[in-house]
N, C-alpha and C positions, 0 to 999 in steps of 0.2 A: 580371642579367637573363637569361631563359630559364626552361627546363623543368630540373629537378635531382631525381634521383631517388638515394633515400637510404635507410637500412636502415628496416623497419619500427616498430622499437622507439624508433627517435630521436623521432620525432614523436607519440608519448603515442596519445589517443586519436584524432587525423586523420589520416586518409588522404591527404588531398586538401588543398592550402591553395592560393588563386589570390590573388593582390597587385595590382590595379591594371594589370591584364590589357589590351593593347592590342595591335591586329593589322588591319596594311593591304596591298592588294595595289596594283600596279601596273597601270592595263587602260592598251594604247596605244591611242591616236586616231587617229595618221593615221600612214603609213609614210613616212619618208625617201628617196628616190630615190638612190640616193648618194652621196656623200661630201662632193660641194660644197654639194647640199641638206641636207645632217645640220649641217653647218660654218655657214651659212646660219640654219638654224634655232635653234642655239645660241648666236649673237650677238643672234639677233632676240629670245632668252627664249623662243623656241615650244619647250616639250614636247611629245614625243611620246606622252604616257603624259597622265592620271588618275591620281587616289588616292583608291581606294575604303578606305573605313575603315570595317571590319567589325567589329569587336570596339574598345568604346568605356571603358574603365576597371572590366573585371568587377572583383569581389571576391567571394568565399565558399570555405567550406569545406564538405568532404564527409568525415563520421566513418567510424571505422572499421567493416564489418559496416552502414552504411546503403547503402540501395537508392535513390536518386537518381535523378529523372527531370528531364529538360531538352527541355524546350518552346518550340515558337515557330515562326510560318510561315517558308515559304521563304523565303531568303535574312536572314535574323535573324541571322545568325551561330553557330548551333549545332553545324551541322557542322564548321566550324572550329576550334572550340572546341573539340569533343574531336581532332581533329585537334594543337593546340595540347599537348594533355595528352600526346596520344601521342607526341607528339616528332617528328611529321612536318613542321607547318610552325614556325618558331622567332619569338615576337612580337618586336614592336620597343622595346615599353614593358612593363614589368609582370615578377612571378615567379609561377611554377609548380611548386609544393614536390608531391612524390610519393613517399609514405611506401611502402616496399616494393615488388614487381615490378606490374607492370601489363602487362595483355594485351587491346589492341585491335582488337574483331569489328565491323572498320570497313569494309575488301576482301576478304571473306571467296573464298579461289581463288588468292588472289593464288599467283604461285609453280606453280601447276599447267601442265603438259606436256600439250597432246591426244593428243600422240604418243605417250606412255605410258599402261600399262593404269588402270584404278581401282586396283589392288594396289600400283603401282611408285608413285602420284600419295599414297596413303598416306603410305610410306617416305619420298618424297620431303617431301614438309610434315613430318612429323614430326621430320626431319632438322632441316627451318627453322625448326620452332619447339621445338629444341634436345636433341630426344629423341633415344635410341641406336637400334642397331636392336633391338637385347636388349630395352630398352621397348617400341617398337612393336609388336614381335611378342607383346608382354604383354597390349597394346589391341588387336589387332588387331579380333580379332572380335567385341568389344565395339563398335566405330567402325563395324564393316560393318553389326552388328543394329541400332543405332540408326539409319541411313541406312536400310536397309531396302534394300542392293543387292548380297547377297548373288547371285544370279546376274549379273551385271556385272561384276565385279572381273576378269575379266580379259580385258574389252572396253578399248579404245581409251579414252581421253575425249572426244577430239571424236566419240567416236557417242552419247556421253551427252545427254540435254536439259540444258536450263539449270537446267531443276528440281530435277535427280538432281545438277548438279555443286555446285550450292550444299549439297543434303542433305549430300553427301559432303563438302564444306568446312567447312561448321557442324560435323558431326560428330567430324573430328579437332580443327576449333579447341576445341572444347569440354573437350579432355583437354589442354590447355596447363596447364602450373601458374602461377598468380600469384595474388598478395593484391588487385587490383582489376579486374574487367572492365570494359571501355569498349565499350558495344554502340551500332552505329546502325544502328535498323531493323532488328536482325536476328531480333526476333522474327515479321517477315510471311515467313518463307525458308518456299516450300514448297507443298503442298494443306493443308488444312483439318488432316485427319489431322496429318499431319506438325507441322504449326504449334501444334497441344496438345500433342504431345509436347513442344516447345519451352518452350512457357506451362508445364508440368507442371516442364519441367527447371530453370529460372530460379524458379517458384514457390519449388523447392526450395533455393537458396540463400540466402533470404532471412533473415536477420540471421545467416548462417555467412558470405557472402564479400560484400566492399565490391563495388557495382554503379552506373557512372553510364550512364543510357539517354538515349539522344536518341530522341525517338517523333514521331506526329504522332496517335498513339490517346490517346485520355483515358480509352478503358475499358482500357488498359493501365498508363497514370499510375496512375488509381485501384485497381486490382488489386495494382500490383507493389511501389507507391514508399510510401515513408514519409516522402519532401518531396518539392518537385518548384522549378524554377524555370523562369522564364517569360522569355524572351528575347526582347527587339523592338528593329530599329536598333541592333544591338550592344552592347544594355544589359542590366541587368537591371528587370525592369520587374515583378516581384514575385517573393516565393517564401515556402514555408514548406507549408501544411496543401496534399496531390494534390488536395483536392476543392476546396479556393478555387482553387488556381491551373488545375486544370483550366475552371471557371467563366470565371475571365479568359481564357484562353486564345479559351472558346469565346465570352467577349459581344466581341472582336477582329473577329470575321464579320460582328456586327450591323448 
């Protein structure tokens, strides 16, 4: 049980293999006062807690070099699910087979200093996402022209907007090396500009590197993916062709 990540070549042509996938959290109800009230309460059988169950028996696989899109309103369980994959949270039921490295653009910042410049918050991430600094310095200014903050680097970050530190997050995440990327949402980071650049850059991986997207755009399902699945209640509740499943997606509204 769990998420197990294994050489690429073991698992033929999938990336991705999900087994009977199940994942619940704990929401509390009411607070215990106490010790005698906790004591109290656990004689009585009162929990303090719920059991919300989000992720209700998945199955599927995702090939190698396919572009997978995963849909479903809020609270469906999608975000967890790549959560799941990325080894953030660990299910209770079910396996998570992952052929090769995987690089999840899930908290894109995560890890960044306001107190250091755009230059040092570089070095820094790149550190974390395992690079030297002999590489960094190799990306350097490839990560600044893509971001487009070439006069900034050696401002602060907390004088950055939100806009500019995402640009600058996406930027170096995007020079991580791994066989899968796990995107949520990362293609809205940005203005207009900036977010084609985006669409331009993911365009371009398309049957070169394995991509699972969580969206809530159908003209990006239909754009990016070459299947798509449909999440509702923690299920799967269709999948296969982006334009059926975006259709379901959208008669859910009706």
């Amino acid at each position: 049980m769990g998420t197990r990540v294994m050489n690429a070549e073991d698992g033929g042509d999938v990336a991705i293999r999900v087994k009977h996938l199940h994942k619940s959290f704990k929401l509390p109800t009411e607070r215990a006062w106490g010790l005698k009230q906790a004591i109290f309460n656990r004689l009585k059988g009162i929990k303090g807690f719920k059991e919300q169950k989000v992720l209700r028996g998945l199955d599927f696989e995702v090939k190698k070099g396919e572009f997978l899109g995963i849909v479903g309103r809020n609270g469906s369980g999608k975000s967890t699910l790549l959560k799941v994959l990325s080894g953030i949270y660990v299910p209770e039921k079910g396996d998570v087979e992952i052929y090769g490295t995987l690089v999840p653009f899930i908290e894109l910042g995560v890890g960044f200093n306001p107190e250091l410049t755009g230059r040092e918050n570089i070095y820094l991430n790149g550190a974390l996402l395992g690079f030297s600094n002999a590489e960094v310095d190799e990306m350097y200014d490839e990560i600044v022209e893509f971001a487009e903050l070439k006069d900034f680097m050696d401002q602060k970050l907390k004088n950055y907007s939100s806009g500019m530190q995402v640009r600058l997050a996406f930027s170096i995440a995007i020079r991580a090396r791994g066989d899968i990327l796990i995107l949520d949402e990362v293609l809205a980071v940005g203005d207009a500009a900036f977010q084609q650049k985006c669409n331009d850059y993911f365009a371009s991986l398309h049957g070169n590197q394995t991509v699972v997207l969580v969206t809530h755009s159908m003209d990006n399902v239909r754009k990016f993916c070459d299947r798509a699945i449909l999440i509702e209640d923690g299920k799967i509740k269709c999948e296969g062709d982006p334009e059926k499943v975006a259709d379901e997606y959208m008669s859910l509204w009706k």
